[in-house]
C-alpha positions as CSV (number, residue, x, y, z in Angstrom):
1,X,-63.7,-51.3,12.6
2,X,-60.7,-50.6,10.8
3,X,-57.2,-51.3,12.0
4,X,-56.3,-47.3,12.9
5,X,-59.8,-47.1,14.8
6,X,-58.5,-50.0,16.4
7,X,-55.1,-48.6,17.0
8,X,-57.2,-45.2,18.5
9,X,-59.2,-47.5,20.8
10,X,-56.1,-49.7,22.3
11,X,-54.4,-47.0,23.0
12,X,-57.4,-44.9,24.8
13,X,-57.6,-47.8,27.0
14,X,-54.4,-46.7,28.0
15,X,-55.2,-43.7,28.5
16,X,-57.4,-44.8,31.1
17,X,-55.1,-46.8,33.0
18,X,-51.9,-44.8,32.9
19,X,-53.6,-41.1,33.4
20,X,-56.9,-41.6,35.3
21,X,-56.9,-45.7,37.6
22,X,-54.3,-44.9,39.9
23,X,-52.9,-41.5,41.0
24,X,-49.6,-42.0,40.7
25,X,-48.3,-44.7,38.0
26,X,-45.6,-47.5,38.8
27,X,-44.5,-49.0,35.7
28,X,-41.0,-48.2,35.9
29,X,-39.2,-50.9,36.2
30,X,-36.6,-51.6,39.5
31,X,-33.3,-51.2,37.4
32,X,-35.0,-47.8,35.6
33,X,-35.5,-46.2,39.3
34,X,-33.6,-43.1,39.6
35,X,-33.0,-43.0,43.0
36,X,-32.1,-47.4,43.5
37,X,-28.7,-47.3,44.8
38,X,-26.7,-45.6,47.5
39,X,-26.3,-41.9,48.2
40,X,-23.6,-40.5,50.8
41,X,-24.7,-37.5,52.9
42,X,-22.9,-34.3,52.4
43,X,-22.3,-32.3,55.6
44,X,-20.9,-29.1,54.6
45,X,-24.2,-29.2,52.2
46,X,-26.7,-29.5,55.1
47,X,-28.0,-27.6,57.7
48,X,-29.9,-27.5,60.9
49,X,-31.8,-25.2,62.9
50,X,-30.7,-25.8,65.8
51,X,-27.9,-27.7,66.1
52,X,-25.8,-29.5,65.6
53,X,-25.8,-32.0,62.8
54,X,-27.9,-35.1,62.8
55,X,-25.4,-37.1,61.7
56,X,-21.7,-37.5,61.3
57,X,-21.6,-39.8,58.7
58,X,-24.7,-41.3,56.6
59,X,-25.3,-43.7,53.7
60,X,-28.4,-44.1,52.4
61,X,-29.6,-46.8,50.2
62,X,-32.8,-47.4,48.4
63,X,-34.2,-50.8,47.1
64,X,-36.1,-51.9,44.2
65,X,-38.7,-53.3,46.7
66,X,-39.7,-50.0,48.4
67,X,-37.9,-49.6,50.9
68,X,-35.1,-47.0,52.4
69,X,-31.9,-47.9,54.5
70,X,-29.9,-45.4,56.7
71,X,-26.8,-46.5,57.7
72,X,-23.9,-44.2,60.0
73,X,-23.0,-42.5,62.8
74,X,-25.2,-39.9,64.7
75,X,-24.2,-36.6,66.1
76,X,-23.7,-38.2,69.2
77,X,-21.2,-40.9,67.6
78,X,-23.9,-43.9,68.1
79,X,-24.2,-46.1,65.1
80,X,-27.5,-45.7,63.1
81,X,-28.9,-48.9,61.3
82,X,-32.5,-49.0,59.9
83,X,-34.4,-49.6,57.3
84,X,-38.2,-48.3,56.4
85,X,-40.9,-48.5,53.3
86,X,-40.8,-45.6,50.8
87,X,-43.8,-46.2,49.0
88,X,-44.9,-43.1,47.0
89,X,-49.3,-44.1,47.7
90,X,-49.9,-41.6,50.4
91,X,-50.7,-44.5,52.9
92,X,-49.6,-44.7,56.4
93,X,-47.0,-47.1,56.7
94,X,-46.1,-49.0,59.9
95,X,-42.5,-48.7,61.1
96,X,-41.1,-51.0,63.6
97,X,-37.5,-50.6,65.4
98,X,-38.0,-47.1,65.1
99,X,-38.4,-44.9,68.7
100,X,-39.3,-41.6,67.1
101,X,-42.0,-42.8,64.3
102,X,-44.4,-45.5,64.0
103,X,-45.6,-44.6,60.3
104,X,-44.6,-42.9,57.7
105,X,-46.5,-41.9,54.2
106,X,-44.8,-40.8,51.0
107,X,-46.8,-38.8,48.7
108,X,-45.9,-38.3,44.7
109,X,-45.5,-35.1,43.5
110,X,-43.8,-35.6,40.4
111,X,-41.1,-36.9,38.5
112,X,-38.9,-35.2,40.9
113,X,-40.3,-34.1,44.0
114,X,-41.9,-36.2,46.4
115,X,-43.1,-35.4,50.1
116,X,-43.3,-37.5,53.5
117,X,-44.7,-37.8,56.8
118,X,-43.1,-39.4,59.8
119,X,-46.1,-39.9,62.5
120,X,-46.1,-41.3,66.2
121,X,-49.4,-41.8,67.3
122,X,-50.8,-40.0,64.8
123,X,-48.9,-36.8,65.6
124,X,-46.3,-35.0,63.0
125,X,-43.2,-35.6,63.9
126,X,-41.9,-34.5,60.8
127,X,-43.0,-32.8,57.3
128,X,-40.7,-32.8,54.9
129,X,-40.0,-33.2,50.8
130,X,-37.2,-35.0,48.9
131,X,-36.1,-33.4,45.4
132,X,-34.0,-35.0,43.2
133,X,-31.8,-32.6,41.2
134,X,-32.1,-32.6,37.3
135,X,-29.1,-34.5,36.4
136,X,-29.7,-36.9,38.9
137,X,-26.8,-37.0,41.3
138,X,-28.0,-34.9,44.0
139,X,-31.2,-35.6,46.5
140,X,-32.2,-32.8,49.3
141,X,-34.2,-33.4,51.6
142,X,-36.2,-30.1,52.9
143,X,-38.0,-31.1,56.9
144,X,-39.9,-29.4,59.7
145,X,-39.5,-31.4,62.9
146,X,-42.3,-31.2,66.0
147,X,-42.9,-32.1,69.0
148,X,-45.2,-34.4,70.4
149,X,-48.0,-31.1,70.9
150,X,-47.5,-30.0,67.2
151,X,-45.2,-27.1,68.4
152,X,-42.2,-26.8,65.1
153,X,-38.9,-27.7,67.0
154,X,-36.4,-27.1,64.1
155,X,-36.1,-27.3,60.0
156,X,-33.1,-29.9,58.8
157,X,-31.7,-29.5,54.4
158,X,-30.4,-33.0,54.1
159,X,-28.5,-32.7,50.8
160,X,-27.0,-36.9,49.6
161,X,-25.3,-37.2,46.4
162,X,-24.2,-40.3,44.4
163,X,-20.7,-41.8,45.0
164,X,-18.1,-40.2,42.9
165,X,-20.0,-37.2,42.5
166,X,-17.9,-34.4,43.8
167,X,-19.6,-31.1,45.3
168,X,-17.8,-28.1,45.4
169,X,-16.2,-28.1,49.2
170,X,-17.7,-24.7,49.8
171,X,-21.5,-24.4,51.4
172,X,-23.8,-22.6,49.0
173,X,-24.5,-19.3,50.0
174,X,-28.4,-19.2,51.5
175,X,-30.1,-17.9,55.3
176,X,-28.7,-20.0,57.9
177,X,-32.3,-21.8,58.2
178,X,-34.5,-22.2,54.9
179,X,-37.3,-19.8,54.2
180,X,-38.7,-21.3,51.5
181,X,-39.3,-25.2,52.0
182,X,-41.3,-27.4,49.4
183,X,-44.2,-27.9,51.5
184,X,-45.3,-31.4,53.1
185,X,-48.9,-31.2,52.4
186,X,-52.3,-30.0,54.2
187,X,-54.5,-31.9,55.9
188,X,-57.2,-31.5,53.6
189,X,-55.1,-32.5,51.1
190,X,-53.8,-35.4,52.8
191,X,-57.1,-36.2,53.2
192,X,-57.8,-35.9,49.3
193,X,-55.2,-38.0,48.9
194,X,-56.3,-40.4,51.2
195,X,-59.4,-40.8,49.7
196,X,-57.7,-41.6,45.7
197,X,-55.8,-44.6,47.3
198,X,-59.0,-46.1,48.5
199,X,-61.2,-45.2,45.4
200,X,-63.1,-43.0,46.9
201,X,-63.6,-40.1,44.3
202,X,-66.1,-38.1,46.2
203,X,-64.3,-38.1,49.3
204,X,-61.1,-36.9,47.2
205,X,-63.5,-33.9,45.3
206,X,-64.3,-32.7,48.3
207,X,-60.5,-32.9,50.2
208,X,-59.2,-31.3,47.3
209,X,-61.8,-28.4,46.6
210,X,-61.4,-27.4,50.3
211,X,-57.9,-27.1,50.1
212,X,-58.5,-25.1,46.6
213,X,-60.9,-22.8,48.2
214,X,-58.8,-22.7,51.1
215,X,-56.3,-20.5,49.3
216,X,-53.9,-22.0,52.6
217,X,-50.2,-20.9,51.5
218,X,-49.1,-24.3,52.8
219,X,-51.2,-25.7,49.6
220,X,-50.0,-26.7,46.5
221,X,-52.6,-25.6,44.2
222,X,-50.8,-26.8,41.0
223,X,-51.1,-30.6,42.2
224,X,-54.8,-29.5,44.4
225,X,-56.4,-29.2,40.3
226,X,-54.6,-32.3,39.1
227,X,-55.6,-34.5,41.9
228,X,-59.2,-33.3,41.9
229,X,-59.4,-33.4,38.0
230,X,-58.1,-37.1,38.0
231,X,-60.8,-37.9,40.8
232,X,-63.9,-36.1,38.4
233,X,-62.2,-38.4,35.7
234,X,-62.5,-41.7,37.6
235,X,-66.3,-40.8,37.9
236,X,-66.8,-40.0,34.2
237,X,-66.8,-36.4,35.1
238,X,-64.9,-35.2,31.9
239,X,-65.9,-31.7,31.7
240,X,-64.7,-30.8,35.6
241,X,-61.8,-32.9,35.0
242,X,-60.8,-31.2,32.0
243,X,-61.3,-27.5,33.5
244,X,-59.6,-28.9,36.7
245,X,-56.1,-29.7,34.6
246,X,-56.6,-26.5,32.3
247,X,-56.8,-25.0,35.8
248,X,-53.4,-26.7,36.3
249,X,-51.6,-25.8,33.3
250,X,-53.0,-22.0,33.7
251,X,-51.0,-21.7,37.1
252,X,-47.8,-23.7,35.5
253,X,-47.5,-24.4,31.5
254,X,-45.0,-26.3,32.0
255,X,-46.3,-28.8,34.5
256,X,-45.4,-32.1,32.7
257,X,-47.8,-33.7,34.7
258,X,-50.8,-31.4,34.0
259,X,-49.9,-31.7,30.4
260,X,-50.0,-35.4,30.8
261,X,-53.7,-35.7,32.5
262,X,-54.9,-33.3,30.0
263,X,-53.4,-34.9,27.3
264,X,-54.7,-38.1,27.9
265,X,-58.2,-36.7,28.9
266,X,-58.0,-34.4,25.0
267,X,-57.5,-37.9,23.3
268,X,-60.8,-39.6,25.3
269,X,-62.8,-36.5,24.1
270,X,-61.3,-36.3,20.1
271,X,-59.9,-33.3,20.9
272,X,-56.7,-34.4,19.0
273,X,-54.8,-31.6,18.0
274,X,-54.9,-30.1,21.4
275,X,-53.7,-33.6,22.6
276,X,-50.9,-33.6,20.5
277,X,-49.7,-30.3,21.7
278,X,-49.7,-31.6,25.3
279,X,-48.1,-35.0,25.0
280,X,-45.3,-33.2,22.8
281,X,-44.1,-31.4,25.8
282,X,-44.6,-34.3,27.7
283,X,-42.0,-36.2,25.5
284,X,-40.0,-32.9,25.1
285,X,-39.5,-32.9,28.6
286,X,-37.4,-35.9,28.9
287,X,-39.5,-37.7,31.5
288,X,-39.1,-41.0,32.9
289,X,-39.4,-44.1,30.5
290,X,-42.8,-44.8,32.1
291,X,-44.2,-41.5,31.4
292,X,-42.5,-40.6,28.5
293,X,-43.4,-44.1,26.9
294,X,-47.2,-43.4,27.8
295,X,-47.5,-39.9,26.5
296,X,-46.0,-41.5,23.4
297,X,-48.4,-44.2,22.9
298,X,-51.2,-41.7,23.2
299,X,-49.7,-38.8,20.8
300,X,-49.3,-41.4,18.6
301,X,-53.5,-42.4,18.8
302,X,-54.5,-38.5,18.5
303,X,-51.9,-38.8,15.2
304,X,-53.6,-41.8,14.0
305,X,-57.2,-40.1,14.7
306,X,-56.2,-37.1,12.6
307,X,-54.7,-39.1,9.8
308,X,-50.6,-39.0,9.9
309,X,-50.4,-42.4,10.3
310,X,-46.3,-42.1,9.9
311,X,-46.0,-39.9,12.8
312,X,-48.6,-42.4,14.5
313,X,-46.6,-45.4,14.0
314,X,-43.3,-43.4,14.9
315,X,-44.8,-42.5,18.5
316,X,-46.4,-46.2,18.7
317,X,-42.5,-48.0,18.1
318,X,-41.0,-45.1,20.3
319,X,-43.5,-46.4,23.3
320,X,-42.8,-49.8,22.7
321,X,-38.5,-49.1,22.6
322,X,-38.7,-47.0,26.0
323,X,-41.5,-49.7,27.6
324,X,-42.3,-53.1,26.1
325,X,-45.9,-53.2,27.8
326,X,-47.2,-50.4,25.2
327,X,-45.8,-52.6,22.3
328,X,-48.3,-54.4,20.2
329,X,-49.9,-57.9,21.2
């Protein structure tokens, strides 16, 4: 085997790992986490429905271990001090300290978006999602609260910022309560999800293709395909996998994390042209070093397979510069 198969073959075993072994990849170092630091709540950017404001005052701080802290003063002018796990997995979490939630779960969506569940007793207490904006300075948090017999009690927009990032004084025009939220998820596809943390493939296929066939409005059918297409990949199931992310990309061409499944799947089967288009937009999109350093690594292979080794070895140093475990051994 010659040194460019060789090259092809390294990096399809990447493929494997970063696209298809784990649902959501953490190889983003601490000190490369976009949201590690502390964010100070904006009042006159939030609302709730009803009132009045949660808080007074907030500062919110997240660690490189996992983990959030909220620290302030209430609505009623009580101090607020604690600190939970913000582990993107889609696992339960247990929460102690806390009177109104004993776990919460986090659940990637992408780069940007990711959505939560605070439980007591294994009832909602509240749905929300967390987007961060595309320069980076701004997080929103979108939430439906209940009560403890599933009835909705309220929605809260939680907007934080960075320090020294000023927002304009004046409250963006929009409905007094939010009619449009990001959803939290459904149950089938917490379920699916579920079912990916503990390996269990089948149990995810089926999750996700009921909430696919479900055509529930609450769904997110974008991340439904991608979910269920990486759990037909971690059986060897190419062909459902790869008409589950085309399925993906169909419903949004530009979803950098579609392209990145597929694109990594289109290498696997020597489909490399079609790869390459992918993984560009991938890189294109100015994705996290993780990602950005994976979909490189792979572009450059489907290079390599079709013969222009210069833009193979380009992509292959590119990888290594953004992320040193995709440099050569």
């Amino acid at each position: 085997m010659n040194l460019r198969c060789s090259a092809v073959v390294r990096r399809a075993a990447i493929v494997i790992f970063a696209a298809f072994a784990a649902a959501y990849p953490h190889i983003v170092a601490a000190q490369s986490d976009p949201l590690a630091g502390k964010w100070n709540f904006v009042p006159e950017r939030s609302t709730f429905m009803p009132g009045p404001a949660r808080y007074k005052s907030m500062t919110m701080t997240f660690s490189g271990s996992g983990e959030m802290t909220l620290e302030g003063v209430d609505a009623q002018g009580k101090p607020v001090m604690l600190t939970y796990p913000v582990v993107a997995d889609g696992k339960p979490h247990s929460v102690t300290g806390i009177n109104a939630f004993d776990t919460v779960s986090w659940s990637r969506f992408n780069d940007s978006i990711t959505t939560y569940a605070y439980l007591k007793r294994k009832s909602n207490v509240a749905l929300g999602s967390r987007s961060l904006s595309a320069d980076g300075n701004v997080l929103t948090f979108n939430e439906k609260t209940f009560d403890d017999k599933g009835k909705q009690t309220g929605t809260a927009v939680m907007v934080f910022a960075k320090p020294g990032f000023e927002l304009a004084s004046a409250t963006p025009s929009r409905p007094a309560a939010p009619t449009v939220m990001l959803p939290a998820t459904t149950p089938d596809e917490d379920a699916g999800t579920a079912a990916i943390g503990k390996g269990d493939s089948d149990g995810a296929i089926a999750a996700f293709t009921r909430a696919i066939d479900s055509k529930d409005t609450v769904a997110t059918p974008v991340y439904d395909h991608i979910m269920r297409g990486l759990a037909y990949a971690n059986k060897g199931m190419t062909e459902q996998a790869l008409a589950d992310f085309d399925a993906a990309v169909k419903l949004k061409p530009d979803d950098v994390d579609a392209r990145f499944r597929r694109g990594g799947l289109r290498v696997l089967l020597k489909q490399y042209q079609d790869a390459i288009e992918d993984l560009t937009v991938v890189v294109q999109a100015g994705e996290t070093d993780a990602k950005s350093a994976a979909a490189y690594s792979l572009r450059g292979a489907a290079y390599d397979a079709v013969g222009q080794y210069n833009n193979g070895n380009a992509d292959e140093d590119k990888a290594c510069e953004l992320n040193k475990d995709f440099c050569k051994k």
